[in-house]
N, C-alpha and C positions, 0 to 999 in steps of 0.2 A: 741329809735329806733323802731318805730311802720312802719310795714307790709304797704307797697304800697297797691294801692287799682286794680281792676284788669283795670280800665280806668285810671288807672297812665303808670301803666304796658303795655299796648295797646298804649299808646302815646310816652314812651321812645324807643318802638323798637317793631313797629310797625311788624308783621305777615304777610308772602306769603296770595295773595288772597286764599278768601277761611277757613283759618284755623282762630281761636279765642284762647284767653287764656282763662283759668278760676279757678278760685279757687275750690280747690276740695273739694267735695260735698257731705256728709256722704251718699245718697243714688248711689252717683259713688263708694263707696269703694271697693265692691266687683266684678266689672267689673275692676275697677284696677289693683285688683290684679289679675281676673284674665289675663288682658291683659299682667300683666311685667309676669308673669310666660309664657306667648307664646311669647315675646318680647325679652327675656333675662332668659333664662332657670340657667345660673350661678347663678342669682340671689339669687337661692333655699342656698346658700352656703357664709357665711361669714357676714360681715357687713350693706350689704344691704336686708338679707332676714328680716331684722323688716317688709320692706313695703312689706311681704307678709303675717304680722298679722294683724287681725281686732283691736287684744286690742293694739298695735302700736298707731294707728288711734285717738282709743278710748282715750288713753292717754295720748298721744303727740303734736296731727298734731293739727293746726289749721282748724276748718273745718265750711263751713256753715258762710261764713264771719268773722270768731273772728278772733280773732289778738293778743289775751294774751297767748296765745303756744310759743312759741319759733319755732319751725321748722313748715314752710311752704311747702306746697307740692299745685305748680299749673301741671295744663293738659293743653295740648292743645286738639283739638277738630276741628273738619268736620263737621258741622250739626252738629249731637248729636251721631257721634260715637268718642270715646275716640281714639287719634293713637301716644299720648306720654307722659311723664312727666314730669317735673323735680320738685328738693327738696332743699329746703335752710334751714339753722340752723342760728339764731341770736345768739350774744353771746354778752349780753348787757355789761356787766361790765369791758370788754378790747375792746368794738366796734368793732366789730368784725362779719364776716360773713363768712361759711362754706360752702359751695357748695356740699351738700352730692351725690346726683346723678341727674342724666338725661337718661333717657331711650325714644327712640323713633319705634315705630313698624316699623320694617324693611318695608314695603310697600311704605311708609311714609317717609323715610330717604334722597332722593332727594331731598325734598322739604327744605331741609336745616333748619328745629325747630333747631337742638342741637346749630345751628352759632348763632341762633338768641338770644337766652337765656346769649349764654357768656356774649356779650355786655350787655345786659340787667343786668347780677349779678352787675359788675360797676357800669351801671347808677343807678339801683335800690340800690343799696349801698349807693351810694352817696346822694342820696335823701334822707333815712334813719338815714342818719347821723354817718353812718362805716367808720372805717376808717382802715379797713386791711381787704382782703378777701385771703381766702386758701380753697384749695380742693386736693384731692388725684385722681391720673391717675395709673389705671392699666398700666402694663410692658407687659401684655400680648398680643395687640392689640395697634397699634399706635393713632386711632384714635382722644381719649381724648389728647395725648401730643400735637397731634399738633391741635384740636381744641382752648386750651390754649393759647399754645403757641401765635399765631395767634392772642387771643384776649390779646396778652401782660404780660399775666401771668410769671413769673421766677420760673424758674425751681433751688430749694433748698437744693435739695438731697433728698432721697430716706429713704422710712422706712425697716426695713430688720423684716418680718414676724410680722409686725400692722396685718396685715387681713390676712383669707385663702382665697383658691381657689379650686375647683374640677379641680386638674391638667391632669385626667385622671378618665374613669369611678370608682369611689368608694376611688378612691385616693385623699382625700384632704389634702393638706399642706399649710405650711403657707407659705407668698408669698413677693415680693418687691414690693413697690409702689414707681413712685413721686411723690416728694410735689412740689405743684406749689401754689406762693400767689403775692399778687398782695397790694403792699401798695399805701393809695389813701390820703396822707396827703405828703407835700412837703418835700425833703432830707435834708434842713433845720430842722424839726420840730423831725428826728431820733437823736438820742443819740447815737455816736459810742463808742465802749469798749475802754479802754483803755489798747493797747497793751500789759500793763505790768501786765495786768490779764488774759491772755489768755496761755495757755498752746503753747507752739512752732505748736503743733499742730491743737490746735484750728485759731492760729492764722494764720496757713498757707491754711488755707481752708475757713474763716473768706476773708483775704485779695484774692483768690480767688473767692468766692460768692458775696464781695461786696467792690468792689475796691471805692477808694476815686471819690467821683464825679465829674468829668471833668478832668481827669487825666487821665481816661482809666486804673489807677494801683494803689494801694494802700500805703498810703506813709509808 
């Protein structure tokens, strides 16, 4: 599963005039951050404050062209000012791709980067050789659900307190997410359980989430 390149990326799903992808670029780091801390001030709280360390960066991210990291972080870009980002996680060994975040500088948010990038996770997946992509959508704000939604993602159910949130100034708790993932290999190639391993309850939530294909209901 090796990292598209940013002129793979620029041709599956092609950018509003104007704006460019790019791979981030260890002398952007600290304009990064400071941009998601004015873009998304929640940030400071939970799971995504790593992308508000430098040894994050230092230790994880692909940066400077490599591509032996596992988690990718491109920006988009105006000229040469920064006005968004998003972040992807490989997960070589179940093929597998995560979708950690996307933040875009509220100025900037018209121009529609977040739509652009969904499709893009797909196609970029699929060229990578993934074959299941998943990401988590705050409850607190619609607009991840139905950016998802939208690009076909399924909605899996919900984690009950995976991440916090600053619910209130100084109040942070833990919170509800959903999960939304997206399988990119054919309903043939799943393996369904067999009924008679499921708990009544597993199973009523099971035949729920993923009824028999072409049935509309689960036999």
């Amino acid at each position: 599963m090796e990292w598209p390149t940013i002129a793979q990326l620029t041709a599956l799903a092609p950018l509003p005039a104007g704006f460019r992808y790019e791979q981030l670029a260890s002398r952007d780091v600290p304009a990064l951050i400071a941009g998601l801390r004015r873009w998304h001030p929640d940030i400071a709280v939970g799971g995504g404050s790593c992308y508000l360390r430098e040894s994050f960066y230092e230790a994880s991210v692909c940066l400077d062209s490599q591509t032996r990291r596992d988690v990718f972080v491109g920006v988009f870009k105006q000229g040469d000012t920064l006005v968004g980002m998003w972040s992807w996680e490989r997960l070589p060994d179940t093929l597998a791709m995560y979708g950690r975040l996307i933040v875009i500088a509220p100025e900037h948010r018209s121009a529609k980067l977040a739509s652009a990038v969904m499709p893009l996770a797909e196609r970029a997946g699929r060229a990578m050789g993934a074959e299941f992509l998943f990401g988590l959508a705050t409850l607190k704000i619609p607009h991840m659900q139905h950016a998802l939604e939208s690009a076909g993602f399924q909605l899996i159910g919900f984690t009950s307190g995976y991440d916090c949130e600053e619910v209130a100034p100084g109040d942070v708790r833990r919170v509800f997410e959903g999960v939304y993932c997206k399988v990119l290999v054919p309903d043939d190639e799943l393996v369904r359980p067999d009924p008679a391993n499921l708990t009544p309850r597993a199973r009523a939530l099971f035949d729920e989430l993923f009824p028999q294909p072409g049935t509309g209901r689960a036999a």
